[in-house]
VMD Tcl script that draws the C-alpha trace (Angstrom):
set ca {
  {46.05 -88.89 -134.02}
  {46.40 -87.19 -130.66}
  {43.99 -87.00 -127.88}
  {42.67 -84.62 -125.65}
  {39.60 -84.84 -122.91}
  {36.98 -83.05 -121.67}
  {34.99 -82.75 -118.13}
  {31.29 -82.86 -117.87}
  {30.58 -82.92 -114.30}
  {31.19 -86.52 -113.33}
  {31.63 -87.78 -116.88}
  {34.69 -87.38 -118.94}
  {34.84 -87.64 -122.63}
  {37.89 -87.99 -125.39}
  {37.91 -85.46 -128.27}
  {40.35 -85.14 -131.19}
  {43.09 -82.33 -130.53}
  {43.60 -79.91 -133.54}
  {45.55 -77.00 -131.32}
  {45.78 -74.70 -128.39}
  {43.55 -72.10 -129.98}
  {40.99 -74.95 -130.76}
  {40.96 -76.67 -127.34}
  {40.88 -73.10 -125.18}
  {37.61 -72.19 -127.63}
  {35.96 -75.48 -127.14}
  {37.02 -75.06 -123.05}
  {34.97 -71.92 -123.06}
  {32.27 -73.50 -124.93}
  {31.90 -75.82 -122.26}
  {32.26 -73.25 -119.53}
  {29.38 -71.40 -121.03}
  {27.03 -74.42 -121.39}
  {27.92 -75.91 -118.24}
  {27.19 -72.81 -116.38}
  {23.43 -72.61 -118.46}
  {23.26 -75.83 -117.39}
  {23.55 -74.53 -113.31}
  {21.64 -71.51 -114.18}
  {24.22 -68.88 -113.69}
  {24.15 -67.79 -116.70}
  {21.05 -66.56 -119.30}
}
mol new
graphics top color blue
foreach p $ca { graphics top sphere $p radius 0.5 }
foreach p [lrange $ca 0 end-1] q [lrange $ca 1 end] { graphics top cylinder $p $q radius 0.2 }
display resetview
């Protein structure tokens, strides 16, 4: 099984890799909560 990893801040966190198109969608994801998370976005 291959590995990736995500940011969260100050906190990093392994998920499982499935593909380029699956790890640029969860990126994204995470760019969208994070930033909810800071309030820039509604």
């Amino acid at each position: 099984m291959e590995w990736d990893h995500k940011h969260r801040f100050r906190s990093i966190k392994p998920q499982d890799y499935v593909d380029a198109a699956a790890l640029r969608a969860d990126l994204w994801s995470e760019v969208g909560g994070a930033l909810r998370d800071l309030g820039e976005m509604a």
